[in-house]
C-alpha positions as CSV (number, residue, x, y, z in Angstrom):
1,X,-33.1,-12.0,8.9
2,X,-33.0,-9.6,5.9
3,X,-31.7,-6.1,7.8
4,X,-32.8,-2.9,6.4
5,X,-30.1,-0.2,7.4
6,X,-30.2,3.7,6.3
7,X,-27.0,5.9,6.2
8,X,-25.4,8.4,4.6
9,X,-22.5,7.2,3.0
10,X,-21.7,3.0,2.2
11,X,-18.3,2.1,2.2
12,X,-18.0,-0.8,-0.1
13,X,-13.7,-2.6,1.1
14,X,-12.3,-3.1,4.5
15,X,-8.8,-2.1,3.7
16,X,-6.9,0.8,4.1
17,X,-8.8,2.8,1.5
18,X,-11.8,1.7,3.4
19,X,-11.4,1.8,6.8
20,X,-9.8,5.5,6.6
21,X,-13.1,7.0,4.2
22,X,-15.3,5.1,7.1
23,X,-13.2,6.7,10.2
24,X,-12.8,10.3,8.2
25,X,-16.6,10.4,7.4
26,X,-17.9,9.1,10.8
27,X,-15.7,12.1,12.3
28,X,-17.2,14.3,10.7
29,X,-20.7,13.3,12.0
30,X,-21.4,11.3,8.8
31,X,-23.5,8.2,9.3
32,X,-21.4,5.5,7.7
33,X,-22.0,1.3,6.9
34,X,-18.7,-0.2,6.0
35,X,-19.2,-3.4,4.4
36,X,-16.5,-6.0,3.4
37,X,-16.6,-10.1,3.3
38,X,-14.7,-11.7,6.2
39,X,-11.8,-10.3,7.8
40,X,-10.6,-6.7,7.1
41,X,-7.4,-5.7,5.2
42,X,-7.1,-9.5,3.1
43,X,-5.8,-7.8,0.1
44,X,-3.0,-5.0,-1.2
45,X,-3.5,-3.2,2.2
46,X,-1.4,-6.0,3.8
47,X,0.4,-7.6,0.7
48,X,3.3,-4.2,0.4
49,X,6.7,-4.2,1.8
50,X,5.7,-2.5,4.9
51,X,7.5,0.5,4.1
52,X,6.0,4.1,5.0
53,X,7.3,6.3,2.2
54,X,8.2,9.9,2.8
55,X,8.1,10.6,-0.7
56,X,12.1,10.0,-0.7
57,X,11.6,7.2,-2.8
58,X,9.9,9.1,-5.6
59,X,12.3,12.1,-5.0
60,X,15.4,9.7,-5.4
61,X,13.2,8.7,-8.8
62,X,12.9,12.2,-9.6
63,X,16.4,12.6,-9.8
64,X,17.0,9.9,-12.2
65,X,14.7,11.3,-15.1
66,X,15.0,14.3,-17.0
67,X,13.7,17.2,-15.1
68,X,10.9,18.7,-17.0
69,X,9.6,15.3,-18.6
70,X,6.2,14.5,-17.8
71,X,7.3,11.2,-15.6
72,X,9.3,13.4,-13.4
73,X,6.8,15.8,-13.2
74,X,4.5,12.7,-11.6
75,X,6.9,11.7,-9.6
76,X,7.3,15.4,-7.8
77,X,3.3,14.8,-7.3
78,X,3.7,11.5,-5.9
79,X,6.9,12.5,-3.5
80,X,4.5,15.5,-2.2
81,X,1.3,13.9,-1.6
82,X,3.5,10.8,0.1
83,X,5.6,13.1,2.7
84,X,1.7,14.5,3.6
85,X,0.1,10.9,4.4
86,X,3.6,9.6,6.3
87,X,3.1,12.6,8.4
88,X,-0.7,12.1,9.2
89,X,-0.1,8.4,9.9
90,X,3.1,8.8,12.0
91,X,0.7,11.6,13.8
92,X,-2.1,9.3,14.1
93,X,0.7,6.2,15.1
94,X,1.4,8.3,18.1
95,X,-1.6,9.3,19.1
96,X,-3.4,5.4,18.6
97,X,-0.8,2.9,17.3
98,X,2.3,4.1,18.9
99,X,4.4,0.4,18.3
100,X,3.1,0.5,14.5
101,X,5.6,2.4,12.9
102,X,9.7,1.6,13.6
103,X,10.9,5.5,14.3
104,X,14.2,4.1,14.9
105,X,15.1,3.0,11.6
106,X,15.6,4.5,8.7
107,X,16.4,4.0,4.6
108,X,19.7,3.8,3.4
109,X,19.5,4.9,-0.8
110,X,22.5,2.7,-2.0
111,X,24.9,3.8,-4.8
112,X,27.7,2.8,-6.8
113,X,27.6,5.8,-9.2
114,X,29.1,9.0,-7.3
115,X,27.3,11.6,-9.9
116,X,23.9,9.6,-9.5
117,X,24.4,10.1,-5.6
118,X,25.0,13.6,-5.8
119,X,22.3,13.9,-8.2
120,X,19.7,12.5,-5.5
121,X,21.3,14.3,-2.6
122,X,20.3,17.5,-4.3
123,X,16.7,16.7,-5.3
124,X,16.0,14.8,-1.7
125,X,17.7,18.4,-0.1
126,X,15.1,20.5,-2.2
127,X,12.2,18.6,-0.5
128,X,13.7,19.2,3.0
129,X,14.1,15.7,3.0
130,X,18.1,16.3,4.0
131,X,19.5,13.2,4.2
132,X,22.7,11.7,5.4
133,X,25.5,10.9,3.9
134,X,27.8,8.0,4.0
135,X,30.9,7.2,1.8
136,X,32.8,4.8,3.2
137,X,32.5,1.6,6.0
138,X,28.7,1.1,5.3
139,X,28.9,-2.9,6.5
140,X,29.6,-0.9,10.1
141,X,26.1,0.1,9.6
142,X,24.4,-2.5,7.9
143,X,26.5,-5.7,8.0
144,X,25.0,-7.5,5.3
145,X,26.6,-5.2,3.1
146,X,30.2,-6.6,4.1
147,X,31.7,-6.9,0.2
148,X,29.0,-4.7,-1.6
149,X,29.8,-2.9,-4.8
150,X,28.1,0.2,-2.9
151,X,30.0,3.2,-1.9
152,X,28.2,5.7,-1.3
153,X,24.6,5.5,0.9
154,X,22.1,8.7,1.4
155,X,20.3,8.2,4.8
156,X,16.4,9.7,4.9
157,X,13.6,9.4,7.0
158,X,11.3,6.7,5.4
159,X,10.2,3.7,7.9
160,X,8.9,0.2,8.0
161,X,5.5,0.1,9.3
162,X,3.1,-2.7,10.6
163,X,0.1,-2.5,8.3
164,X,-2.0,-4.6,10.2
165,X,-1.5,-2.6,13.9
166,X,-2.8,0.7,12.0
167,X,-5.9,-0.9,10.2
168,X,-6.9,-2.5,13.9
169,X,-6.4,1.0,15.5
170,X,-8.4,3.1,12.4
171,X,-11.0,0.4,12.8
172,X,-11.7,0.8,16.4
173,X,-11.4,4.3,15.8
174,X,-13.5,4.5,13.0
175,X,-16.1,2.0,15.6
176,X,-15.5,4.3,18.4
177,X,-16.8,7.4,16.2
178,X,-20.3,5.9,14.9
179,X,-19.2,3.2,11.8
180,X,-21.6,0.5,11.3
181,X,-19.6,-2.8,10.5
182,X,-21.5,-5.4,7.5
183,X,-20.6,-8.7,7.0
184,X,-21.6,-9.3,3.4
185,X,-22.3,-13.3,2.9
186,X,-20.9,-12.8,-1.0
187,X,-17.9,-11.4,-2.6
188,X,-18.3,-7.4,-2.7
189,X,-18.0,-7.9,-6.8
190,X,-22.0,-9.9,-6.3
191,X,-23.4,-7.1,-4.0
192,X,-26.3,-6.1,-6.3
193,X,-26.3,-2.2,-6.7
194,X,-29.6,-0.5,-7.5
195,X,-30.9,3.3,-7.5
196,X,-34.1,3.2,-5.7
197,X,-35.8,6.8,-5.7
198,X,-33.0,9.5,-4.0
199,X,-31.2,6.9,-2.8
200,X,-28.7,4.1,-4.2
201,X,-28.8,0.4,-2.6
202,X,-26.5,-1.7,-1.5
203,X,-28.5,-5.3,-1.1
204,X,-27.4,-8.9,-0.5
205,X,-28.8,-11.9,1.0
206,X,-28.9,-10.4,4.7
207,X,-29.1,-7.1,4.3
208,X,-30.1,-4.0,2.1
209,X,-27.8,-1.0,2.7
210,X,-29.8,2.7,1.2
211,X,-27.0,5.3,1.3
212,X,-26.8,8.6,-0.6
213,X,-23.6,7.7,-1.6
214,X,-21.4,4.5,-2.3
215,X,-18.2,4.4,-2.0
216,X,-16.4,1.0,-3.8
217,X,-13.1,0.8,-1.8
218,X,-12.4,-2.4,-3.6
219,X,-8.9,-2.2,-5.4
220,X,-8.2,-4.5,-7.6
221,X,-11.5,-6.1,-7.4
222,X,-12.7,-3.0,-9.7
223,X,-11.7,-5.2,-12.7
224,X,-14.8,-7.1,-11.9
225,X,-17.3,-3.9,-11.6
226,X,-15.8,-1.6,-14.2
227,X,-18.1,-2.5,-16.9
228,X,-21.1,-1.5,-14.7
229,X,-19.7,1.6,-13.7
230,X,-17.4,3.2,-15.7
231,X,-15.2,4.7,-13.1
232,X,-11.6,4.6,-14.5
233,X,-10.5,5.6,-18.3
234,X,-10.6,3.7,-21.2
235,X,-8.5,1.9,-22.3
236,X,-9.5,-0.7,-19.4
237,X,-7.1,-1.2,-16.8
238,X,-4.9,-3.8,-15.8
239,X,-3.3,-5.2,-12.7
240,X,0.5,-4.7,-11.8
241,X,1.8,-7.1,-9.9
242,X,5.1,-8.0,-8.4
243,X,6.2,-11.2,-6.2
244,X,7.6,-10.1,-2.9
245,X,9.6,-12.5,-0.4
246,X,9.4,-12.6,3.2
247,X,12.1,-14.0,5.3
248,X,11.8,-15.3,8.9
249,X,14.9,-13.3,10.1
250,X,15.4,-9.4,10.5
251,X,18.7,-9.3,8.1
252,X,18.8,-5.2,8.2
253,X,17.8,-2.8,11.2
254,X,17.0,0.0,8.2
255,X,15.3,-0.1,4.7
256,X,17.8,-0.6,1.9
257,X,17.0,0.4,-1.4
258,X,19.8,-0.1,-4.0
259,X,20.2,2.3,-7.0
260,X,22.2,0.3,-9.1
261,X,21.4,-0.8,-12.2
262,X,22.6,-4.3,-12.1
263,X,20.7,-4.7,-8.6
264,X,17.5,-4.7,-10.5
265,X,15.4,-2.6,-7.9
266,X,16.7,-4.4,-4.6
267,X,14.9,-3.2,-2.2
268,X,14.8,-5.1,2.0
269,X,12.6,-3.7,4.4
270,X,13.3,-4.8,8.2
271,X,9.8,-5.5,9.8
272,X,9.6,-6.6,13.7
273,X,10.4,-10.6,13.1
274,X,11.7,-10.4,9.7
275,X,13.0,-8.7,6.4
276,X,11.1,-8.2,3.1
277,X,12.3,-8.2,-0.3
278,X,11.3,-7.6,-4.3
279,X,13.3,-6.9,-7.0
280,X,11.4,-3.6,-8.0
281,X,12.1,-3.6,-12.1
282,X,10.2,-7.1,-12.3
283,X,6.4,-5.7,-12.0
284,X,4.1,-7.7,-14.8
285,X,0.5,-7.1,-15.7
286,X,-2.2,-9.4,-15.6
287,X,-5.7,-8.8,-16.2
288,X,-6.8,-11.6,-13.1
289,X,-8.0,-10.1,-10.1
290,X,-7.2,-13.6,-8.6
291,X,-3.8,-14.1,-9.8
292,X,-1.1,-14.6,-7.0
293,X,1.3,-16.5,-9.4
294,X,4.9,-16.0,-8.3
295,X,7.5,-16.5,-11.0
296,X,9.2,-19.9,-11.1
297,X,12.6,-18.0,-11.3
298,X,11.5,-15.3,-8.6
299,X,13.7,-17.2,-6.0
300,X,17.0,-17.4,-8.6
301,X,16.8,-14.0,-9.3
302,X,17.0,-12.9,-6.1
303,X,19.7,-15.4,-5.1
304,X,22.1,-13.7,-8.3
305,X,21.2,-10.4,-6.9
306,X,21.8,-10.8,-3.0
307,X,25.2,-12.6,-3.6
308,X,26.8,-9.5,-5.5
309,X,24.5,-6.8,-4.0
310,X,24.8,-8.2,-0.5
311,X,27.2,-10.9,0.3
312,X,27.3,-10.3,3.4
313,X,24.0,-12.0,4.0
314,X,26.2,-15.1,3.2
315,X,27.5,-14.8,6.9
316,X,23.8,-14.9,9.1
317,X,24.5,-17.5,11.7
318,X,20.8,-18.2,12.1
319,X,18.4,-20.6,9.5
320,X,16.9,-18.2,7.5
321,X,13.6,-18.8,6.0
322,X,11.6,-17.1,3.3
323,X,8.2,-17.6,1.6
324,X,7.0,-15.1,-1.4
325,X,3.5,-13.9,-2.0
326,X,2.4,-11.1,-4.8
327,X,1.4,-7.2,-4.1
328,X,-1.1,-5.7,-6.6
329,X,-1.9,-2.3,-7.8
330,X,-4.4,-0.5,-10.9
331,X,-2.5,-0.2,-13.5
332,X,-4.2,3.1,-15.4
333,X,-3.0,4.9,-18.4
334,X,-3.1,8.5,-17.1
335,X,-1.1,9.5,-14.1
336,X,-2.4,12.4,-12.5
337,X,-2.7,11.5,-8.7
338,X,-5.0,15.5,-8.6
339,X,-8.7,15.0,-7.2
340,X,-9.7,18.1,-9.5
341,X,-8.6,15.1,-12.5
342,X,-11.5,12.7,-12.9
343,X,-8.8,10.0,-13.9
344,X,-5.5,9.0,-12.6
345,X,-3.7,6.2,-10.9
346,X,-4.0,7.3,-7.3
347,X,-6.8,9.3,-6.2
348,X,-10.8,8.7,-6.5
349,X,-12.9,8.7,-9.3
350,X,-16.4,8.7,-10.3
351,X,-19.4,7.5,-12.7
352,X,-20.1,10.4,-15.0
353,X,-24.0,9.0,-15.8
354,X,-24.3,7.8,-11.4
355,X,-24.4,10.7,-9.5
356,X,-24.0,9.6,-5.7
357,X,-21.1,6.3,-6.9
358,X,-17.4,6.9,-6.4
359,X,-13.8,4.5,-6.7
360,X,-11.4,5.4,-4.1
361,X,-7.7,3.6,-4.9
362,X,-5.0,5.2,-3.1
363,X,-2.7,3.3,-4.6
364,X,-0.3,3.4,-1.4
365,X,-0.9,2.6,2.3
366,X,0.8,5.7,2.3
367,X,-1.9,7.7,0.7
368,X,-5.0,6.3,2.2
369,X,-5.3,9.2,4.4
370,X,-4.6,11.8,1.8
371,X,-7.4,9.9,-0.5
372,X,-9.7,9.8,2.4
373,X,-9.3,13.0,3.3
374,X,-10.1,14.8,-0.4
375,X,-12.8,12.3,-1.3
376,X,-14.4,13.6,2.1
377,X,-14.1,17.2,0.8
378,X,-15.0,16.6,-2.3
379,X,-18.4,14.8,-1.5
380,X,-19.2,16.8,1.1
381,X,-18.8,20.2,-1.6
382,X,-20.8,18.3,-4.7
383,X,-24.4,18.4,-2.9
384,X,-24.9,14.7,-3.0
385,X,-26.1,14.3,0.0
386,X,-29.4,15.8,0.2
387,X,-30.4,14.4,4.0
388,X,-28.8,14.0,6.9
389,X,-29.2,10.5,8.6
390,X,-29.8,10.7,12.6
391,X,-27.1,9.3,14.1
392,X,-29.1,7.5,16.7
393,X,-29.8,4.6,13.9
394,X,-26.6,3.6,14.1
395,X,-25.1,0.7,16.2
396,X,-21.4,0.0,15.6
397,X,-21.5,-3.8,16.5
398,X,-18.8,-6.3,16.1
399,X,-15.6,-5.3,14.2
400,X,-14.2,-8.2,12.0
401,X,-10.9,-9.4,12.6
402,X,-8.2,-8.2,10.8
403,X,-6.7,-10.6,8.3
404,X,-3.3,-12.4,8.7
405,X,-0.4,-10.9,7.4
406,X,1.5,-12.5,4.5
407,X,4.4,-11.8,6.5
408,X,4.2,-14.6,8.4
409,X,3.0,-17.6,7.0
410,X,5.0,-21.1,6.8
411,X,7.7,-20.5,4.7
412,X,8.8,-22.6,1.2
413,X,12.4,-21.8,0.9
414,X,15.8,-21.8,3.0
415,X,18.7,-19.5,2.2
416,X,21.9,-21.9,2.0
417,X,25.9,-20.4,1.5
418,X,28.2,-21.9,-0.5
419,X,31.9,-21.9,0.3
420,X,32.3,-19.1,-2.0
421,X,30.1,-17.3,-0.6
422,X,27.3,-17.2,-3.1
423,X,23.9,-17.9,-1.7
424,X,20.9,-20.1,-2.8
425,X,17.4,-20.5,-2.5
426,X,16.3,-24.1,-1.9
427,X,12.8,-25.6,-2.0
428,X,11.6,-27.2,1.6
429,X,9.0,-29.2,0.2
430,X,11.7,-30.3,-3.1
């Protein structure tokens, strides 16, 4: 049966992105479809560390750069526009979610350089970040770093969070408030998009969606529409991508993030059942939306790293177990994440010659609700939407299922000790 549905606004992505623009409109007493293929959240919205940034992170970057060089100057935008989604999605955690996000933890920023510490201190201090400081016994509070070459550890407020709890609770909110769920039977990148009279259309095999606006939520899959549309700057884009490993223990009860050279961007995020790591400084680009390729030598490097960085992981009593998958972002040449600049890494963007078609990419779990919330603004101020759509047409329906997490699938690799301490990663299936 070949359903013909009229709204307001289609939401083309069922992650984070997509999910918050379909909730924020439908508050708002916007008639909204939100269409994805399969189960909801399948993508980057799941495949991060699970960790909430307060914009420490990019403060802590700050500090490392030059003051008034233009990467710094990013960063400051970045460590803003982060503290203002945390605090709507621990607000909205507390209100819907209240087990999604770990308050009781915390992120330890991991030094061996006295002048780099102070350095950070001073920038995280200026954000009224205020963080804690520790100089000495630091395996007392995180064991695994019995033997570290870090001394010195600044304690802030960012969290590990369970991505998949929020998207369920922003779906059934978003439900609850008037969102029409679509199962597409094709990949969003075959949906055929059309402009029929004042309205655009959204049309597969089931169903034709007429909206006066559509909104592709679809991350990296952009790759696959940005010739018809035109929404990001030239030159094209790319995809960054780094391999992350999850391991089947909880090695850490707060975030670690070293800030030493040699450590290579070590960061280890504790999540309910578990602990995820990446080696930050390894991102690579890759033009294939498809590509979850992890490095032959991902496991090696982090077994150099973990043994001098934290030996005391050397010591768990219990098998440890760890698989890796990859985490994706847009890789685009200008960095502005400002709505009022058409083009940037972490904002929304639009089709000069389409009135009516926009790109949302947050970039960051973190800043889906910030994105969401200016694209809202910024569509409801441009006149695009000439007619209001009863909201007696629409019937939420079903909500799809969210997707599993690449947290916990069946692992690949076993951490083994040496006698001397050192530790290995060694193939299950070898």
């Amino acid at each position: 049966m070949h359903r013909e549905i009229q709204v307001e606004i289609a939401v083309l992505g069922g992650g984070c992105a997509g999910l918050w623009l379909a909730h924020d409109f439908a508050k708002r007493g916007f008639t909204c479809a939100l269409v994805e293929h399969g189960s909801l959240g399948g993508y980057a919205s799941q495949g991060n560390q699970s960790w909430l940034h307060s914009g420490a992170l990019y403060a802590v970057l700050e500090s490392e750069q030059a003051s008034d060089s233009s990467l710094a100057q990013g960063l400051r935008s970045t460590a803003r526009e982060c503290f203002k989604g945390y605090s709507r999605l621990r607000r909205f955690a507390r209100r819907h979610c209240k087990h999604a996000i770990d308050s009781r933890s915390g992120c330890m920023f991991l030094y061996a350089d006295q002048a780099k510490a102070e350095r950070a201190h001073s920038t995280l201090t200026n954000y009224g970040l205020e963080p804690r400081v520790y100089t000495s016994r630091l395996e007392v509070l995180e064991p695994i770093l019995t033997g570290t070459e870090a001394n010195v550890a600044l304690v802030t407020r960012d969290l590990p969070f369970d991505a998949a709890r929020i998207l369920a609770a922003v779906s059934r909110r978003a439900a609850a408030l008037g969102t029409r769920f679509v199962n597409a039977s094709k990949t969003l990148d075959q949906l055929e998009i059309v402009r029929e009279g004042p309205h655009w259309v959204a049309r597969d095999d089931s169903f034709a969606i007429h909206a006066s606006v559509i909104i592709f939520a679809t991350g990296a899959l952009v790759l696959k529409q940005q010739d018809s549309w035109h929404f990001l700057a030239a030159p094209k884009p790319t995809i960054q991508k780094c391999a992350v490993a999850a391991f089947n223990s909880r090695l850490c009860t707060r975030l670690l993030a070293f800030r030493i050279r040699e450590a290579q961007g070590l960061n280890m995020v504790p999540f309910r059942s578990g602990t995820t790591m990446n080696l930050g400084d390894r991102d690579v680009e890759t033009s294939d939306v498809l590509d979850r390729r992890v490095p032959d030598t991902f496991f090696d490097g982090l077994s150099d790293v973990l043994s001098l960085y934290a030996p005391g992981i050397s010591r768990w009593r219990v098998p440890v177990r760890a698989h890796a998958y990859i985490c994706q972002k847009v890789g685009n040449e200008l960095s502005s994440s400002r709505p009022s600049i058409r083009y940037g890494k972490r904002h929304f963007f639009w089709s000069e010659s389409q009135p009516g078609l926009y790109y949302a990419y947050p970039g960051k779990f973190t800043l889906s609700a910030n994105c969401s919330s200016a694209l809202v603004r910024h569509i409801q101020n441009s006149g695009v939407l000439t007619k209001r759509t009863s909201r007696t047409q629409i019937v939420p329906g079903r909500i799809p299922s969210i997707c599993g997490s690449p947290y916990h699938i069946d692992p690949t690799h076993r951490l083994v000790a040496s006698k001397g301490g050192e530790v290995r990663f060694v193939s299950r299936y070898a």
